[in-house]
C-alpha positions in Angstrom: 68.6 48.1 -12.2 71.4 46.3 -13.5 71.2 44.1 -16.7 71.8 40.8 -16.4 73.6 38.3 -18.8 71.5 35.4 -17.7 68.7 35.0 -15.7 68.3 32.4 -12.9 66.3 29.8 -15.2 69.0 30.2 -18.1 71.8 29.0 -15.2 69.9 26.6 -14.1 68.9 24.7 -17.7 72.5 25.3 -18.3 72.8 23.0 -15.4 70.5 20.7 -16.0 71.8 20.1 -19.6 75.6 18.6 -18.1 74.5 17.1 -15.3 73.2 13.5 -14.2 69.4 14.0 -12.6 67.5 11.3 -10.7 63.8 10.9 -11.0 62.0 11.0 -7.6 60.8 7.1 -7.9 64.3 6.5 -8.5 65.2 7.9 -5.8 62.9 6.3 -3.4 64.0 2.8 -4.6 67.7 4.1 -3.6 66.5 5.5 -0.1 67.8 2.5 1.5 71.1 1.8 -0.6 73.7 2.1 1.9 76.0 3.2 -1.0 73.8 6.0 -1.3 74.2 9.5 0.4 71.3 11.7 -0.1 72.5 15.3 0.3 69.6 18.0 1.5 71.0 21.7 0.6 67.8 22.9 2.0 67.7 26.1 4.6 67.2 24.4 8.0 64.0 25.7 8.1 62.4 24.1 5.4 64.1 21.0 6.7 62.2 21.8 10.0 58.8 22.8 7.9 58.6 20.3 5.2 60.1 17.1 6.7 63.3 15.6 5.2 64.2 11.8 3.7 65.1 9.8 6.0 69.2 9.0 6.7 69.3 12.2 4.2 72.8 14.5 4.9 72.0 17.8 5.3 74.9 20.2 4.0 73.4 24.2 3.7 73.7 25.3 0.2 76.8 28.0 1.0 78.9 25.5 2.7 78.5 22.8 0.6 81.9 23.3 -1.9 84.0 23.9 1.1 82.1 20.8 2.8 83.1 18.3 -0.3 86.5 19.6 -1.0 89.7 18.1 0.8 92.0 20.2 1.5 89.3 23.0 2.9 89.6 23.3 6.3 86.0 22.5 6.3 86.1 19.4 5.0 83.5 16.5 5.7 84.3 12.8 6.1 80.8 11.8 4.9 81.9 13.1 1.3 85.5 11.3 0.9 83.7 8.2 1.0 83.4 5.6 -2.6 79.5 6.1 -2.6 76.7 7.7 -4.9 76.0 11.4 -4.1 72.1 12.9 -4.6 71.7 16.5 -3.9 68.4 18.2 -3.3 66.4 21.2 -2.8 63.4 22.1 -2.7 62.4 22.7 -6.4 65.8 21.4 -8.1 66.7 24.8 -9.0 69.6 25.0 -6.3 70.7 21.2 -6.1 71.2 21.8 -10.4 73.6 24.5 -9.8 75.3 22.8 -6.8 75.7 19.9 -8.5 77.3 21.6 -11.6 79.7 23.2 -9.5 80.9 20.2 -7.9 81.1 18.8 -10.7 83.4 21.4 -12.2 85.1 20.8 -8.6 85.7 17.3 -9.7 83.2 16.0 -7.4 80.8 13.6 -8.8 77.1 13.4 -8.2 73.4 13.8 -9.4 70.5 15.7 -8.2 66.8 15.2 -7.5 65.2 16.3 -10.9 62.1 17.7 -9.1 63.7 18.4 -5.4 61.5 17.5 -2.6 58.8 19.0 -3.4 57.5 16.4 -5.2 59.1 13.7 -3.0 55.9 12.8 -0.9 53.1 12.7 -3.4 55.2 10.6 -4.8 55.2 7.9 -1.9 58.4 9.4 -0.9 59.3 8.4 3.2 59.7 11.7 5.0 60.8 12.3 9.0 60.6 15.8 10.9 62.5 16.8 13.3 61.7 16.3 17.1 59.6 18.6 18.2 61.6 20.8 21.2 59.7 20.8 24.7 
């Protein structure tokens, strides 16, 4: 087994500790700020399982530098826009490393502090997906 020189938590605080978070009440207040893009980095299926905010983006985790950036053929109108950008996951542990890269991109944005997990308790609005026939 290979030794590693940080663990997953240690990248993640590192995060955490240079990036701008948003508490989930926050967040809710901002659900219907059309200068707002929420961003879900989620896997589709825990889109499909757990619901998703309503008017959220959703940009999977491994496409989402290529997504944001320019001049990559994969590219995204929705992020060349002058508006506030919120990531999220599930937990926050992905949407803080997302974030940080972006932001070493140039790109600037926040993240969900707690990631959606939290997000309904909370009195958070959530939508599913239709259900196919």
């Amino acid at each position: 087994m290979q030794k590693l020189k940080k663990s997953a938590a240690e990248l993640v605080a590192e995060a955490r500790a240079r990036i701008k978070e948003i508490e989930t009440q926050d967040l809710i207040a901002m659900v219907e700020d059309p200068n707002v893009v929420i961003v879900d980095i989620r896997d589709p299926r825990e889109r499909a399982r757990s619901g998703f905010i309503p008017g959220s983006y959703h940009a999977p985790r491994g496409m989402v530098e290529f997504w944001v950036d320019p001049d990559s053929p994969y590219f995204k109108d929705v992020f060349g826009q002058d508006k506030k950008y919120v990531f999220h996951c599930a937990s926050g542990w992905r949407s803080a490393l997302t974030v940080a890269q972006l932001q070493d991109m140039g790109f600037d944005a926040a993240h969900l502090r707690e990631g959606f997990s939290t997000w309904e308790a909370q009195g958070g609005p959530v939508e599913y997906p239709p259900v196919a026939d």
